[in-house]
FIBANU-104322 format. One record per residue (C-alpha): y, x, z; residue in one letter. Coordinates in Angstrom, 1 decimal, padded with zeros to 4 digits, always signed. Example, Ala and Ser with C-alpha at 12.3 -4.5 7.8 and 13.67 -1.06 7.14 Angstrom:
<node yy="-004.5" xx="+012.3" zz="+007.8" residuo="A"/>
<node yy="-001.1" xx="+013.7" zz="+007.1" residuo="S"/>
END
This chain:
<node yy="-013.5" xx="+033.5" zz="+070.3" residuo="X"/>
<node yy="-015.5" xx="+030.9" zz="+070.3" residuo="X"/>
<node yy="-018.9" xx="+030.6" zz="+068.5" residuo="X"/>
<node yy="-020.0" xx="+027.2" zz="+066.2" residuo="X"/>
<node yy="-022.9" xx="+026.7" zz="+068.2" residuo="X"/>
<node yy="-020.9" xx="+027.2" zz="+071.7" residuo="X"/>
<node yy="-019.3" xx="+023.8" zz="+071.8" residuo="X"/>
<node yy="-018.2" xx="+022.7" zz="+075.1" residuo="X"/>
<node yy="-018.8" xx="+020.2" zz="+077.1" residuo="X"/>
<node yy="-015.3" xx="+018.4" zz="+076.4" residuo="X"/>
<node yy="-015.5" xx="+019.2" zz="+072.8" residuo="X"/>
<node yy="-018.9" xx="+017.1" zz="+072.9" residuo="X"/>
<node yy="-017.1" xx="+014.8" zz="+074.1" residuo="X"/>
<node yy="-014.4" xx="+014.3" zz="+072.0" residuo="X"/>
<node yy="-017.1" xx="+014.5" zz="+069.3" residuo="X"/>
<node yy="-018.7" xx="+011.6" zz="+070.9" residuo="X"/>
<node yy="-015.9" xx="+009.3" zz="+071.3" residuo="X"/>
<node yy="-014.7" xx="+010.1" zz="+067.5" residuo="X"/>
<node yy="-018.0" xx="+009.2" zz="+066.3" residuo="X"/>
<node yy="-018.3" xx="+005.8" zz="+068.4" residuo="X"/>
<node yy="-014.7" xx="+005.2" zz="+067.0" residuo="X"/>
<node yy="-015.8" xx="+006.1" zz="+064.2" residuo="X"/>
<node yy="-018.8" xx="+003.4" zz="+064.0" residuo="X"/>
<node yy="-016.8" xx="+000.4" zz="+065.5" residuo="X"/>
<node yy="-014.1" xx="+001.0" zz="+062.7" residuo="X"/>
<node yy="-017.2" xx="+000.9" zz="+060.1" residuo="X"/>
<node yy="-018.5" xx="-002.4" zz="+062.3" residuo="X"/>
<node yy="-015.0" xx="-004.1" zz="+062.5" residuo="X"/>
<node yy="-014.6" xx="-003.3" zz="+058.9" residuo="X"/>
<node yy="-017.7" xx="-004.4" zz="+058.1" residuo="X"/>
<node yy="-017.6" xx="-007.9" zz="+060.1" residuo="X"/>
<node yy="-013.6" xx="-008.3" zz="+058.3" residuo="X"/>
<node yy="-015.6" xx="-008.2" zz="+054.5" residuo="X"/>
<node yy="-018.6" xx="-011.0" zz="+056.2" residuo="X"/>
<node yy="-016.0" xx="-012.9" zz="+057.1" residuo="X"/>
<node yy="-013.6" xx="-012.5" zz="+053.9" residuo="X"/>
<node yy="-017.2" xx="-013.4" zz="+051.7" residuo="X"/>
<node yy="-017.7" xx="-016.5" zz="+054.3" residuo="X"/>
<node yy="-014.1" xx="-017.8" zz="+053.5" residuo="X"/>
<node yy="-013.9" xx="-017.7" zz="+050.1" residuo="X"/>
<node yy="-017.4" xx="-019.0" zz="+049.9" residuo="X"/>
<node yy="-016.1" xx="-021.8" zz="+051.9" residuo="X"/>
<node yy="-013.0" xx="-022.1" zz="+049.9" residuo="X"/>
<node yy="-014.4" xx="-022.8" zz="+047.1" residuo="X"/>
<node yy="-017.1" xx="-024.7" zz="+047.9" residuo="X"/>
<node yy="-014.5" xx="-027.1" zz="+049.3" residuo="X"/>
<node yy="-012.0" xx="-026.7" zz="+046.0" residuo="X"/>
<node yy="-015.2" xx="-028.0" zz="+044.2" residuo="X"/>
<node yy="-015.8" xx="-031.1" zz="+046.3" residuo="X"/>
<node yy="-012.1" xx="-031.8" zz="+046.2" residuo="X"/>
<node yy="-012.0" xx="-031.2" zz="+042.3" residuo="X"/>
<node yy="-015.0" xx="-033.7" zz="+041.9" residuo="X"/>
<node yy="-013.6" xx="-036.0" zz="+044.8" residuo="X"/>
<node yy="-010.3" xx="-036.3" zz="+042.4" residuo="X"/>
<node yy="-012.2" xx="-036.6" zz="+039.0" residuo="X"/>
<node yy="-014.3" xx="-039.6" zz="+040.0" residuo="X"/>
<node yy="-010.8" xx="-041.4" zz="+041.9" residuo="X"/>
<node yy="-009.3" xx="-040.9" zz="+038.2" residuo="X"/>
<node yy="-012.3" xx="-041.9" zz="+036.6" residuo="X"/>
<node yy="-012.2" xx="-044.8" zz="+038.8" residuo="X"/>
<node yy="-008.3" xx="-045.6" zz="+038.5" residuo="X"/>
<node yy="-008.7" xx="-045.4" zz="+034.7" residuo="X"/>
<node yy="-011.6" xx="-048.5" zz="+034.8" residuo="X"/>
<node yy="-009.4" xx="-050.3" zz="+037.2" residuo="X"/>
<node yy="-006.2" xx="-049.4" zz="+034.9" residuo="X"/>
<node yy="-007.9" xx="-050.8" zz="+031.6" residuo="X"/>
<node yy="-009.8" xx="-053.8" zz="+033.5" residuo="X"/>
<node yy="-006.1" xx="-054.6" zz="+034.2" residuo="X"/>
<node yy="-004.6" xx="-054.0" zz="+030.6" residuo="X"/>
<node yy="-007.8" xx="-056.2" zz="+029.3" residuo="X"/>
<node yy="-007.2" xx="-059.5" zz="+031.5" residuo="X"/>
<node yy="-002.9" xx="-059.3" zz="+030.9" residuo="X"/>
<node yy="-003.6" xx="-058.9" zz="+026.7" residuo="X"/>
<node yy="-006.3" xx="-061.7" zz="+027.1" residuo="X"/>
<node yy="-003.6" xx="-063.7" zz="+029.2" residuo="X"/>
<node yy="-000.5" xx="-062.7" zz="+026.7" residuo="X"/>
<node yy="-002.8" xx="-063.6" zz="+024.2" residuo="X"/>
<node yy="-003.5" xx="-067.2" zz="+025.6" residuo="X"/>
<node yy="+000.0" xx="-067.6" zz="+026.2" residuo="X"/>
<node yy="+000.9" xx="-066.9" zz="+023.0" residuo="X"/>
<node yy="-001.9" xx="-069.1" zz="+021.5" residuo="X"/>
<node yy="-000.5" xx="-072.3" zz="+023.2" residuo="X"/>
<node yy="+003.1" xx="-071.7" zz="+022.5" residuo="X"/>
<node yy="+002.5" xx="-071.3" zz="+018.8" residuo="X"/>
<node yy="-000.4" xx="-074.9" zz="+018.9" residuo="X"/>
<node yy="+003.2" xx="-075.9" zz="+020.8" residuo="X"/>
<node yy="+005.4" xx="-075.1" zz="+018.4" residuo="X"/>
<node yy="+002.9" xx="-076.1" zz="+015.2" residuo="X"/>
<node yy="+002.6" xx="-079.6" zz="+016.6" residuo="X"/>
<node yy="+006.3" xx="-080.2" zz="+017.0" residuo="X"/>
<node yy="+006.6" xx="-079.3" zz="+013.5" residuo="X"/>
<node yy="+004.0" xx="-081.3" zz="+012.6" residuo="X"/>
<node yy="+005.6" xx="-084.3" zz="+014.9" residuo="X"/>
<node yy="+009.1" xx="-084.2" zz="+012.8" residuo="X"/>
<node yy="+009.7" xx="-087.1" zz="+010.7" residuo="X"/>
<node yy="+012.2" xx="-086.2" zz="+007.9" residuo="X"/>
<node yy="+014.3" xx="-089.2" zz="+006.4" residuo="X"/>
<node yy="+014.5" xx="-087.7" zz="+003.2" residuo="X"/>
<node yy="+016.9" xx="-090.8" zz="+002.0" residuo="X"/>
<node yy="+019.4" xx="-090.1" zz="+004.5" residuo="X"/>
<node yy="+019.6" xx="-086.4" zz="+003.6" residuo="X"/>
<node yy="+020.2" xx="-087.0" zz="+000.2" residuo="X"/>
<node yy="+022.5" xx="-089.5" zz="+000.9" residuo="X"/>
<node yy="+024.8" xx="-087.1" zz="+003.0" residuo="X"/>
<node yy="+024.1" xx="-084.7" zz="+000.5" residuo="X"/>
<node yy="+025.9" xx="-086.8" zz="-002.1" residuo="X"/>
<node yy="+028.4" xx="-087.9" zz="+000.1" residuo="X"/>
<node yy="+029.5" xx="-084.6" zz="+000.6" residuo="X"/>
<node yy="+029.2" xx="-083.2" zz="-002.7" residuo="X"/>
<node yy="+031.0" xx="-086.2" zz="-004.2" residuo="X"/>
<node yy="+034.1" xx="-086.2" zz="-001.6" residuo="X"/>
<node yy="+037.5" xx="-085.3" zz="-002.4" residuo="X"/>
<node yy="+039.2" xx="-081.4" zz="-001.0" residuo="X"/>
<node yy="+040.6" xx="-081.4" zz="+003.0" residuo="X"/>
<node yy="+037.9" xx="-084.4" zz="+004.0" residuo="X"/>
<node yy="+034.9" xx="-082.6" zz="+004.6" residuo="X"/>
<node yy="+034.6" xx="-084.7" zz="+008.1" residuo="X"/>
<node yy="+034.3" xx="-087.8" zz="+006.7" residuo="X"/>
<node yy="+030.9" xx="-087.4" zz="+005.2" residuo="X"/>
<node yy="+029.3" xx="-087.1" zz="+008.7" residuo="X"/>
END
């Protein structure tokens, strides 16, 4: 039987090469966590610049959007504008013969039934 403290030469060994196993699985382990850490750092830091990349495009797109909606009212408007002056001063144009109105007006009303033509 062997005793504790009579440990062979291969045994030593073994124990050796278990224990530098042992420390490069620690070290590997240890460099996969650094480099887990130094991705999601680097995730991040790149979901922030995108996030604020995108905010200031919309911010941007919105100005553009409602510079746009500004200069189509203010034309719509102006459009608008000139077709009512239009329309105001071709009302204001119209002549009405008032004696000829009234005229066909009692021409009609005074006619006989089955010649409503003939007052036109």
């Amino acid at each position: 039987m062997i005793m504790p403290n009579e440990i062979s030469a291969s045994e030593k060994q073994s124990v050796s090469v278990l224990d530098l196993l042992l420390k490069t699985e620690a070290e590997a382990a240890a460099l996969v966590n650094d480099a887990q850490l130094e991705a999601d750092r680097r995730i991040h830091d790149n979901e922030e610049k995108n996030r604020l990349s995108f905010d200031e495009k919309i911010k941007n797109e919105i100005q553009k959007q409602e510079l746009n909606l500004k200069v189509e009212k203010e034309k719509i408007n102006s459009l608008y504008e000139n077709a009512l002056n239009d329309y105001r001063n071709e009302i204001k144009n119209i002549t009405s013969d008032e004696n000829r109105f009234f005229d066909l007006l009692n021409k009609y009303l005074n006619q006989k039934p089955g010649k409503e033509n003939d007052a036109q």
